[in-house]
Biopython code that builds the backbone (N, CA, C, O; Angstrom):
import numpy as np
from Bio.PDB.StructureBuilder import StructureBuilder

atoms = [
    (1, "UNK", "N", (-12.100, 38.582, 21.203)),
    (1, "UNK", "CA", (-12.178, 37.269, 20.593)),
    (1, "UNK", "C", (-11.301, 36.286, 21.350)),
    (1, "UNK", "O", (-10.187, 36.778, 21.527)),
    (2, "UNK", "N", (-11.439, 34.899, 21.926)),
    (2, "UNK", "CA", (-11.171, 34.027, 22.085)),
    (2, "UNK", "C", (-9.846, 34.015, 21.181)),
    (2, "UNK", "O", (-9.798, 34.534, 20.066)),
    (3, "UNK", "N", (-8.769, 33.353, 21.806)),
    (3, "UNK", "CA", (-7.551, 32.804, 21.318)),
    (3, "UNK", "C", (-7.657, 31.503, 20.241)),
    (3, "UNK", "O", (-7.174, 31.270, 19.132)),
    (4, "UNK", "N", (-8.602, 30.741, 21.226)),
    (4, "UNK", "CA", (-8.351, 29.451, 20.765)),
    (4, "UNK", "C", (-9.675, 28.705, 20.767)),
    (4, "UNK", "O", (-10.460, 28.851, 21.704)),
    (5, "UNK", "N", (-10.000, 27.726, 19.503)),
    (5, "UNK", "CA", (-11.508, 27.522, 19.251)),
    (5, "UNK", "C", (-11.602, 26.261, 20.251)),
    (5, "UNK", "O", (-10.775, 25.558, 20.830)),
    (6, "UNK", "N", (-12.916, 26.310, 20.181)),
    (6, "UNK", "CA", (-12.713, 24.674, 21.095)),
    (6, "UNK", "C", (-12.305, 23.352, 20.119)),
    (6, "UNK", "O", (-12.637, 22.241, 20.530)),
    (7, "UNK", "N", (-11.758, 23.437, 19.136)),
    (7, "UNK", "CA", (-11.631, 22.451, 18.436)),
    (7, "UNK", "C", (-10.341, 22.412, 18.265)),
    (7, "UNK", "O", (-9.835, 21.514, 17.593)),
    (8, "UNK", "N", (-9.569, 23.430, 18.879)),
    (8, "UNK", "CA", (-8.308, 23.659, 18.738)),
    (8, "UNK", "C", (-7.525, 23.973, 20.260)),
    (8, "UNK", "O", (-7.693, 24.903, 21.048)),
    (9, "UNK", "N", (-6.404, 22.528, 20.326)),
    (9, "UNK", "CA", (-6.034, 22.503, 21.894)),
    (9, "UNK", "C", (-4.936, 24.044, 21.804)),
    (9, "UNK", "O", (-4.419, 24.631, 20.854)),
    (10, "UNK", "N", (-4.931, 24.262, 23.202)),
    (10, "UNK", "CA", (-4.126, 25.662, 23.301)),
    (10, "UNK", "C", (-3.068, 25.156, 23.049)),
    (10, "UNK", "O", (-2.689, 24.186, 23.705)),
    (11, "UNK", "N", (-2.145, 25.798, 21.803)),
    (11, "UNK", "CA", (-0.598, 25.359, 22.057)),
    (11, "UNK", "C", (0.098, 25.378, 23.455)),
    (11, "UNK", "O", (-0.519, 26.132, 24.207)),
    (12, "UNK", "N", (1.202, 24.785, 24.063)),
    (12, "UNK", "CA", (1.589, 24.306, 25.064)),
    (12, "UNK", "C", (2.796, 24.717, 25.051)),
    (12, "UNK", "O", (3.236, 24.820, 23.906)),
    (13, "UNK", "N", (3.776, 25.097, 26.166)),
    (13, "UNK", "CA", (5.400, 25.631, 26.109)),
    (13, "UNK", "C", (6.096, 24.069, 26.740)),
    (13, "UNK", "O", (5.568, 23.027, 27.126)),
    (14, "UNK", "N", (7.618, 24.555, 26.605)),
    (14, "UNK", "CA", (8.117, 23.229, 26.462)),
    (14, "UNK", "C", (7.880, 22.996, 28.208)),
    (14, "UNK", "O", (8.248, 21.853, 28.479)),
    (15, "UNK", "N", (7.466, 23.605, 29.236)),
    (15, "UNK", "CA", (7.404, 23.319, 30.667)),
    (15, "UNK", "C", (5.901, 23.173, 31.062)),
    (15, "UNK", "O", (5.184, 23.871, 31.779)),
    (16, "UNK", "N", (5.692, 22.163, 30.439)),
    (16, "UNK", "CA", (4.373, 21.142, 30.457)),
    (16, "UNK", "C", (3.297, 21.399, 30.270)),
    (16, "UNK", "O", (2.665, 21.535, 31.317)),
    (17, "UNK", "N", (2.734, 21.542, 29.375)),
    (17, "UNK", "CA", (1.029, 21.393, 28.715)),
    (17, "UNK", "C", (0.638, 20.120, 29.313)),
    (17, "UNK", "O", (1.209, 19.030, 29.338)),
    (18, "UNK", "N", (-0.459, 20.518, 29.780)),
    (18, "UNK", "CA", (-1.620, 20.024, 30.338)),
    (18, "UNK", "C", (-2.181, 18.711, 29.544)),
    (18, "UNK", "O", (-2.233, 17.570, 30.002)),
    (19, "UNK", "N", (-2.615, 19.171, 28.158)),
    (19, "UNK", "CA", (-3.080, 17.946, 27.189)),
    (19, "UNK", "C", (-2.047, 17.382, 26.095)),
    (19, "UNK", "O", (-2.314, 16.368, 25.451)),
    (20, "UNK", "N", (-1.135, 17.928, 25.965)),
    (20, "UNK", "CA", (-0.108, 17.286, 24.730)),
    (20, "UNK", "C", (1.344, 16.843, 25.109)),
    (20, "UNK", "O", (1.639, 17.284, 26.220)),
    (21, "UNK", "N", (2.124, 16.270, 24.658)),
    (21, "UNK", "CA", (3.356, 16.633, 24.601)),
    (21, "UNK", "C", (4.291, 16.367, 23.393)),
    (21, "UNK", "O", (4.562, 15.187, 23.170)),
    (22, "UNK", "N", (4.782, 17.257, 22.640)),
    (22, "UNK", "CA", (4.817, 16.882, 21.188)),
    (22, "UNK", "C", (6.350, 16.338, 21.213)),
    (22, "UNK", "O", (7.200, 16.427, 22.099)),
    (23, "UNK", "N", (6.393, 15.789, 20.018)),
    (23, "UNK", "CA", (7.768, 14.955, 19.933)),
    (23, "UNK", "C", (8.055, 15.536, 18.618)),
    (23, "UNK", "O", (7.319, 16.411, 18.163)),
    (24, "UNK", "N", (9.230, 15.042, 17.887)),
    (24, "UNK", "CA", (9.288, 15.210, 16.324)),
    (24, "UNK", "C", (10.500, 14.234, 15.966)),
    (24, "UNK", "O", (11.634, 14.039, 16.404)),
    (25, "UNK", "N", (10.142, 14.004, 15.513)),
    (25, "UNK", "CA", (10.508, 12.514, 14.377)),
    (25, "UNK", "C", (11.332, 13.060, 12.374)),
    (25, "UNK", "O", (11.140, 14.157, 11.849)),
    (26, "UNK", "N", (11.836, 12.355, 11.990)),
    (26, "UNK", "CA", (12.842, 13.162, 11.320)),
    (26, "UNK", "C", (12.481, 11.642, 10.097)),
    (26, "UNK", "O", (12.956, 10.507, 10.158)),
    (27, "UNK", "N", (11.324, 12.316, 8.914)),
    (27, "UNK", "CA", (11.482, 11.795, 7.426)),
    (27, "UNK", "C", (11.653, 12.117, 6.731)),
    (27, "UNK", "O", (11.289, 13.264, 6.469)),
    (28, "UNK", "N", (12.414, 11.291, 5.787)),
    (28, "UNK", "CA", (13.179, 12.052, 4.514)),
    (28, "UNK", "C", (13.532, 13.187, 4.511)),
    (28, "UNK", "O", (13.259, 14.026, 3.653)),
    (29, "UNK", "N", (14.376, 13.373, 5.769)),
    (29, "UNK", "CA", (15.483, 14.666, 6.307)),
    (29, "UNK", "C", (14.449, 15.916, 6.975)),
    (29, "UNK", "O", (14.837, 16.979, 7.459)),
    (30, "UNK", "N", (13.368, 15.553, 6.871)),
    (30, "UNK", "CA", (12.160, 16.433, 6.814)),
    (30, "UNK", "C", (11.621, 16.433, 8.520)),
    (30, "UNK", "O", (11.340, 15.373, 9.080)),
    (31, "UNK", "N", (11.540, 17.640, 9.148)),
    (31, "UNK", "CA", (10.958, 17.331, 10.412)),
    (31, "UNK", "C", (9.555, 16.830, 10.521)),
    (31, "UNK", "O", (8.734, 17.243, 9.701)),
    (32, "UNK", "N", (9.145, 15.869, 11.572)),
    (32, "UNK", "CA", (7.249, 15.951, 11.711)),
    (32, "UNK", "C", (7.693, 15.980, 12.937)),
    (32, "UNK", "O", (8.759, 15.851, 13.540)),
    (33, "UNK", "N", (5.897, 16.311, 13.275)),
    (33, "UNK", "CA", (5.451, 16.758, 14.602)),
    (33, "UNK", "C", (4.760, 15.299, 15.177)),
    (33, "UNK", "O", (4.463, 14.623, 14.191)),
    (34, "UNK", "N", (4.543, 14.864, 15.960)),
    (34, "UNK", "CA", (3.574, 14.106, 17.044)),
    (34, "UNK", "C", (3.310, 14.385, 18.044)),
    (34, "UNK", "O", (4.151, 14.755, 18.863)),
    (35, "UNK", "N", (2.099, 14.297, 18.279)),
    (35, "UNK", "CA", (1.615, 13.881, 19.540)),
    (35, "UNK", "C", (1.315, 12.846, 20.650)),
    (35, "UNK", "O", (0.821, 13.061, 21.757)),
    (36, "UNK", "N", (1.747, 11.603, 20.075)),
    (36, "UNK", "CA", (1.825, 10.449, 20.352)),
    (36, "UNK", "C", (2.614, 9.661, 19.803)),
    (36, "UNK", "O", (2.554, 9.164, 18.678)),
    (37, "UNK", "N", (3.762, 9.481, 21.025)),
    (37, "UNK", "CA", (5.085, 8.174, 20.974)),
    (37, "UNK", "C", (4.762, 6.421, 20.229)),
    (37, "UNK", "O", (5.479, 5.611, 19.640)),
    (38, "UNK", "N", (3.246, 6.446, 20.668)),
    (38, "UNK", "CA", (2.497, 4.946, 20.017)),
    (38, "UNK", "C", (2.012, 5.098, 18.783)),
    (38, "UNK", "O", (0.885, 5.567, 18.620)),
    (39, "UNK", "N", (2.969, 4.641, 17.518)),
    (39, "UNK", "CA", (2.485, 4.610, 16.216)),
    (39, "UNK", "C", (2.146, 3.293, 15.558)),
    (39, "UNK", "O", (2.336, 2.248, 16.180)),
    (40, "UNK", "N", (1.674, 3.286, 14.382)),
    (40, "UNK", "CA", (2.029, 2.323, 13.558)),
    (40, "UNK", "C", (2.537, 2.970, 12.233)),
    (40, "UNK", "O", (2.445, 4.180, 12.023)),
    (41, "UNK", "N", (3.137, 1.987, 11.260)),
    (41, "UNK", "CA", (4.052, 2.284, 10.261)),
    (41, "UNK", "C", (3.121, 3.044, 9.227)),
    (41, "UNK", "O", (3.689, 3.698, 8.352)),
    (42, "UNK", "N", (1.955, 3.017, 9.252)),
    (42, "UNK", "CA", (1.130, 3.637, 8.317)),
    (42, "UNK", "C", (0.864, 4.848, 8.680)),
    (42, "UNK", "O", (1.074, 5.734, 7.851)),
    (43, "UNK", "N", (0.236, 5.276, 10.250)),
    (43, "UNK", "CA", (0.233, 6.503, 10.740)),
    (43, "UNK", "C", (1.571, 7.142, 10.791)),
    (43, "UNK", "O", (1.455, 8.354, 10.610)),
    (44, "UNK", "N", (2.623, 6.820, 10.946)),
    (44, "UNK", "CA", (3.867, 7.831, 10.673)),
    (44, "UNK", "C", (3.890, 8.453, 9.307)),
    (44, "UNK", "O", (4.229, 9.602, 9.022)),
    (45, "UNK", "N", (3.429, 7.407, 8.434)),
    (45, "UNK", "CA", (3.404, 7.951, 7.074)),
    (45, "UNK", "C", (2.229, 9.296, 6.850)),
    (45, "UNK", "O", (2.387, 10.440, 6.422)),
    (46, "UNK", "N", (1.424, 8.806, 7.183)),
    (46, "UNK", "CA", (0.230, 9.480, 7.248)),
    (46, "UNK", "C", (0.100, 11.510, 7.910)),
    (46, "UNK", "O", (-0.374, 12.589, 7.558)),
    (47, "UNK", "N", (0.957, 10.838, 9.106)),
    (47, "UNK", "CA", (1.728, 12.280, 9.721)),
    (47, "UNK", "C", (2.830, 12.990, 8.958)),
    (47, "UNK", "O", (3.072, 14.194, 9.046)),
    (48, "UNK", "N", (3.519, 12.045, 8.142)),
    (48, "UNK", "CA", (4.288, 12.753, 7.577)),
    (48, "UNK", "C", (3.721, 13.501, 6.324)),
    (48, "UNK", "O", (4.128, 14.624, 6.026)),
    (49, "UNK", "N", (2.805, 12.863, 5.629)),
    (49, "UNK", "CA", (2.105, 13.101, 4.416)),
    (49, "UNK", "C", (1.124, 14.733, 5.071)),
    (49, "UNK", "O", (0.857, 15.778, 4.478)),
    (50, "UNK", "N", (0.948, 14.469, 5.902)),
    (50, "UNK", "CA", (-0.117, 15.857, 6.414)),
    (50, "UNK", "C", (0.873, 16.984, 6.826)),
    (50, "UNK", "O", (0.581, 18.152, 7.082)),
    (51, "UNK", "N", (1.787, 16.553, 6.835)),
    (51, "UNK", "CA", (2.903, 17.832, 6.803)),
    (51, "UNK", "C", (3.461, 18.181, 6.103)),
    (51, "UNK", "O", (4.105, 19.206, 6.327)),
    (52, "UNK", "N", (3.540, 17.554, 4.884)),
    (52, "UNK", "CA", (4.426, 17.940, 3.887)),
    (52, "UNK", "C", (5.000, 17.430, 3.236)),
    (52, "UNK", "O", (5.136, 17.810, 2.073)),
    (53, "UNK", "N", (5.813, 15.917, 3.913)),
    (53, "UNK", "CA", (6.354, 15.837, 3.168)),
    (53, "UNK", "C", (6.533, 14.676, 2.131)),
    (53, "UNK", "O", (6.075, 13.581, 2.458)),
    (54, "UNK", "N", (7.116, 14.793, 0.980)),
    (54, "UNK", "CA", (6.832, 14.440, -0.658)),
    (54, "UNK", "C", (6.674, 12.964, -0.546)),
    (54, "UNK", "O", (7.590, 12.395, -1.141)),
    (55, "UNK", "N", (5.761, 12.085, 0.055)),
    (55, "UNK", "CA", (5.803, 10.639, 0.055)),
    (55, "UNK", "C", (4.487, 10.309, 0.303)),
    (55, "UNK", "O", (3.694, 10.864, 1.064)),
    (56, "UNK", "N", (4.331, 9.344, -0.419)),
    (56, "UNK", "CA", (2.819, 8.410, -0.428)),
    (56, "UNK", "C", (2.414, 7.472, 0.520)),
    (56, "UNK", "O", (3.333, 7.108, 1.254)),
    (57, "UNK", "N", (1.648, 7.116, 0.672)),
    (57, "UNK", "CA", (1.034, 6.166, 1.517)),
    (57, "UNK", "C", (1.404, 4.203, 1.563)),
    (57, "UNK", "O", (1.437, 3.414, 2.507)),
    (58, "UNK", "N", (1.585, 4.059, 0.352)),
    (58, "UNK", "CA", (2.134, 3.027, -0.190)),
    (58, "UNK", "C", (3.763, 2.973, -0.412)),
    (58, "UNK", "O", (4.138, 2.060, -1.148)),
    (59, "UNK", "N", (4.718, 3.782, 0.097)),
    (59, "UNK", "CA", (5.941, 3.659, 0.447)),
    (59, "UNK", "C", (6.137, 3.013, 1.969)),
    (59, "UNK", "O", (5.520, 2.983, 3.034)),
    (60, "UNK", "N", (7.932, 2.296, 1.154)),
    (60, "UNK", "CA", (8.253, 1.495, 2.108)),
    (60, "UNK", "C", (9.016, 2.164, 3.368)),
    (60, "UNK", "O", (10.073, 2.774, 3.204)),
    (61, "UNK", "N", (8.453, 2.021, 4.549)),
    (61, "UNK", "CA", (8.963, 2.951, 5.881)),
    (61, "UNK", "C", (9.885, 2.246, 6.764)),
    (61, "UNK", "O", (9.589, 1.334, 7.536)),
    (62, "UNK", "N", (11.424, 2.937, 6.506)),
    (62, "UNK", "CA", (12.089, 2.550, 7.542)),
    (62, "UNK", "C", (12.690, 3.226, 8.580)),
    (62, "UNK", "O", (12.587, 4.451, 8.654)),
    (63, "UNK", "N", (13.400, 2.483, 9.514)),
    (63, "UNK", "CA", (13.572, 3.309, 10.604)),
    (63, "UNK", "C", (15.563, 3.307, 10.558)),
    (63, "UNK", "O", (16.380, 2.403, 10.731)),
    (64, "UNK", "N", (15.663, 4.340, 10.334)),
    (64, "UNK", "CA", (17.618, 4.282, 10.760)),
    (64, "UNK", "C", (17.913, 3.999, 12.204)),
    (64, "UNK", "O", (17.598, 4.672, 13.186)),
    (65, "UNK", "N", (18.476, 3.046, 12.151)),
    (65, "UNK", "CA", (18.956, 2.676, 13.295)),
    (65, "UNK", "C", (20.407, 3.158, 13.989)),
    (65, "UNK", "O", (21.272, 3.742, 13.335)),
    (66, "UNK", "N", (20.509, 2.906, 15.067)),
    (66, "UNK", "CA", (21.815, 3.772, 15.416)),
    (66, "UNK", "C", (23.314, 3.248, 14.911)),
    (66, "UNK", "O", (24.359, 3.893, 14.830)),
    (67, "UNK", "N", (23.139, 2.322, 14.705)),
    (67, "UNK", "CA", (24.496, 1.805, 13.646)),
    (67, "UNK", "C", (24.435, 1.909, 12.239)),
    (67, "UNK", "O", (25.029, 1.198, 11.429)),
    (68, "UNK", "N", (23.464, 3.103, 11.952)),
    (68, "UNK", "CA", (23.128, 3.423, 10.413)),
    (68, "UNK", "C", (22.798, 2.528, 9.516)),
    (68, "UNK", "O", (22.990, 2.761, 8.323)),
    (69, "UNK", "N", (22.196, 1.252, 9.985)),
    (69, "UNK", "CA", (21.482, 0.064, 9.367)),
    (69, "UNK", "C", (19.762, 0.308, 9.315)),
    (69, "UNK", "O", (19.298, 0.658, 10.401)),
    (70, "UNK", "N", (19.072, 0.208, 8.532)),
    (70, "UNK", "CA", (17.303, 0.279, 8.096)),
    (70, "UNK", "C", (17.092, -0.931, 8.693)),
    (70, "UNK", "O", (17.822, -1.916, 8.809)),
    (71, "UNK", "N", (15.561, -0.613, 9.187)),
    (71, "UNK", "CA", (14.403, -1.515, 9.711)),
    (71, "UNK", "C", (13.016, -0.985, 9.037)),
    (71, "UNK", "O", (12.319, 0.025, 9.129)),
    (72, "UNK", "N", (12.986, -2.522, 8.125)),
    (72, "UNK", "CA", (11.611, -1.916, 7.428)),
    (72, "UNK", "C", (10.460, -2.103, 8.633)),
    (72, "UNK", "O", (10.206, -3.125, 9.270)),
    (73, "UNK", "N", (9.857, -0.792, 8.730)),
    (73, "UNK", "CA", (8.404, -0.743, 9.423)),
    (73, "UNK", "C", (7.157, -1.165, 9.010)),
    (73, "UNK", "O", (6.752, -0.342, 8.189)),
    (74, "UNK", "N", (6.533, -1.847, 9.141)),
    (74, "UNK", "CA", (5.175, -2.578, 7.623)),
    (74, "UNK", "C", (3.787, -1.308, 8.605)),
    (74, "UNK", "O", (3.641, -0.882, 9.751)),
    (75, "UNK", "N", (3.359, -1.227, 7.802)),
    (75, "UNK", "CA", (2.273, -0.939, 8.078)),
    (75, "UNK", "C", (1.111, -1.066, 9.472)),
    (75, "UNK", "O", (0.269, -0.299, 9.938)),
    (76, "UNK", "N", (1.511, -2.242, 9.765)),
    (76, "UNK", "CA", (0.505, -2.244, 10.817)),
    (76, "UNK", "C", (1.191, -3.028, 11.901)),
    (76, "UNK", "O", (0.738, -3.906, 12.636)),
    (77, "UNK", "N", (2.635, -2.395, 11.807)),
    (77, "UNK", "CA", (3.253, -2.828, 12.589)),
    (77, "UNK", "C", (3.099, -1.552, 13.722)),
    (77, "UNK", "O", (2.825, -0.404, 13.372)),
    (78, "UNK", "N", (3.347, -2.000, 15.276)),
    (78, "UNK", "CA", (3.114, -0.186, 16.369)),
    (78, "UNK", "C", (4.757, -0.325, 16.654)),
    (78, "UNK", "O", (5.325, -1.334, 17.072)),
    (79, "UNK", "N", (5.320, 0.861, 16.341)),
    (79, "UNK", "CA", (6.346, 0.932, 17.007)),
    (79, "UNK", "C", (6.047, 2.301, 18.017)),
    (79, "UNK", "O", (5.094, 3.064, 17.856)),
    (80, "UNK", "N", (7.117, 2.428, 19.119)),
    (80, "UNK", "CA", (7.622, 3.713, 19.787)),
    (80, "UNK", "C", (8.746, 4.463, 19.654)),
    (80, "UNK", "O", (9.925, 4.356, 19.992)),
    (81, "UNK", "N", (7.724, 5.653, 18.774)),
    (81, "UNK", "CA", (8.986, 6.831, 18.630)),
    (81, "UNK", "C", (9.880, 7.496, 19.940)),
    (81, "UNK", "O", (9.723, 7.036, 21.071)),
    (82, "UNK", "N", (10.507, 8.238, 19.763)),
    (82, "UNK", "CA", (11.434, 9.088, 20.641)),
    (82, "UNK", "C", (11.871, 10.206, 19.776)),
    (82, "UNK", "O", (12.111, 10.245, 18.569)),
    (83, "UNK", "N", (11.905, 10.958, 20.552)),
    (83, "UNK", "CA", (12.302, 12.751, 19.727)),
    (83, "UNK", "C", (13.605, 12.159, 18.936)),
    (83, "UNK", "O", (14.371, 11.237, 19.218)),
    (84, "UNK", "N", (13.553, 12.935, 17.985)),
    (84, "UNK", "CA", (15.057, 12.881, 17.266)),
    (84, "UNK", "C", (14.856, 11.273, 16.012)),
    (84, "UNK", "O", (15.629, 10.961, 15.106)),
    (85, "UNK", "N", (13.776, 10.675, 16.368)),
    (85, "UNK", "CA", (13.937, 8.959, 15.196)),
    (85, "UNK", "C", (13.927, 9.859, 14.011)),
    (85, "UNK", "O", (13.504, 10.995, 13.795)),
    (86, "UNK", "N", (14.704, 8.709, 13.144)),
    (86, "UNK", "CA", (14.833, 9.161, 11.830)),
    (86, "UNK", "C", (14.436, 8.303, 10.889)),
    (86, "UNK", "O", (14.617, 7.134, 11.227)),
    (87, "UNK", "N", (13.954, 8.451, 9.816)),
    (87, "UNK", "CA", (12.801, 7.055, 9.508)),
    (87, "UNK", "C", (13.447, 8.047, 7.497)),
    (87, "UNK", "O", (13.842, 9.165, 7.168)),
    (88, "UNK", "N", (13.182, 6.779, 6.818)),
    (88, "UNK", "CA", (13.014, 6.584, 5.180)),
    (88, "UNK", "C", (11.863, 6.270, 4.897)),
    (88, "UNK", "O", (11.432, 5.255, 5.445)),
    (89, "UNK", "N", (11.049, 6.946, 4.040)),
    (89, "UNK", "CA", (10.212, 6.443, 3.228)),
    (89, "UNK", "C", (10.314, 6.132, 1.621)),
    (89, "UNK", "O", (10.587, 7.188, 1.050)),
    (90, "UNK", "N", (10.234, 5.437, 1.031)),
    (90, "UNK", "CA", (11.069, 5.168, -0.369)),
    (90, "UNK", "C", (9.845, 3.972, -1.203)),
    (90, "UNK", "O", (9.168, 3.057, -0.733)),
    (91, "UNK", "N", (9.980, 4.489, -2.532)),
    (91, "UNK", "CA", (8.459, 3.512, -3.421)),
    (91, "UNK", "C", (9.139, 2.381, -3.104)),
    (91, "UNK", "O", (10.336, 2.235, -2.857)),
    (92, "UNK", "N", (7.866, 1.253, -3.150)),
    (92, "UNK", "CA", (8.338, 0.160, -3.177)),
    (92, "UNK", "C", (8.927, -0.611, -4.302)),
    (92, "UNK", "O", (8.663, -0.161, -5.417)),
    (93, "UNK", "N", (9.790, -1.851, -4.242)),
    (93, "UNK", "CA", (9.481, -2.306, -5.565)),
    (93, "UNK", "C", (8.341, -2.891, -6.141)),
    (93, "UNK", "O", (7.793, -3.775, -5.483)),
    (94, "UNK", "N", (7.926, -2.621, -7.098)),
    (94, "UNK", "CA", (6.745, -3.797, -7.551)),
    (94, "UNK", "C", (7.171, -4.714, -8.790)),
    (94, "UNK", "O", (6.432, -5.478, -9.410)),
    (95, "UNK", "N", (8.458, -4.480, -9.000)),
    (95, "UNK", "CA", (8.855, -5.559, -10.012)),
    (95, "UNK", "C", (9.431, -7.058, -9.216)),
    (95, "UNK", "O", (10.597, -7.283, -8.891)),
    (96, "UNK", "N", (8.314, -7.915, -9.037)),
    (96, "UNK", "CA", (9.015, -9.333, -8.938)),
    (96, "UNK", "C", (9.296, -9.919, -9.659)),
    (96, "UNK", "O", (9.832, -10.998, -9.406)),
]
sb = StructureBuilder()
sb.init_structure("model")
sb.init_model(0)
sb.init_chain("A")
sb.init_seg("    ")
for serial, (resi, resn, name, xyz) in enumerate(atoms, 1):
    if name == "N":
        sb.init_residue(resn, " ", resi, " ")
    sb.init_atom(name, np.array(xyz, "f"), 0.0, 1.0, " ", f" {name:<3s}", serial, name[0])
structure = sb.get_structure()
C-alpha cells in the first residue's frame, strides 16, 4: 500500500520539503500549524478553530506584540506570520 494518498502531501522533515514549509503560530497559549506566512485575521482564526482550539469565528484577534502590548487584527486584514507569533482570540463586546 502506498504511504500517502494523492490528496495528501507527503509530510516533509525540517531539511526542506519540496511543497510545504510549516510554521506555528501560538493562540490562546495553544500551538497551530501553517502552511502559509500570508494570512488574514479570519483565516488565522479559522486555522486555529480546525485545530482545536476553544474559539469562534466571531472573536476579537490579536497579535502580542514584543513589548507585550495587543494589536487588534480585523478580519480581512493580511498580516505576516513568523514561527513563534503569539496572537489572543477573545468574544467581542457587543454591549454598546
Amino acid at each position: 500500500m502506498p504511504a500517502n494518498t494523492e490528496n495528501e502531501p507527503p509530510v516533509q522533515d525540517a531539511h526542506g520539503g519540496p511543497t510545504t514549509h510549516q510554521l506555528q503560530i501560538i493562540v490562546n497559549g495553544q500551538p497551530v500549524v501553517l502552511t502559509d506566512r500570508h494570512q488574514t485575521g479570519a483565516a488565522l482564526k479559522q486555522a486555529a478553530i480546525a485545530q482545536g482550539v476553544p474559539i469562534q469565528a466571531d472573536f476579537v484577534l490579536s497579535e502580542v506584540l514584543h513589548n507585550g502590548n495587543q494589536k487588534v487584527i480585523p478580519d480581512d486584514t493580511r498580516v505576516t506570520v513568523k514561527d513563534g507569533d503569539e496572537f489572543w482570540a477573545i468574544p467581542g463586546d457587543d454591549n454598546s
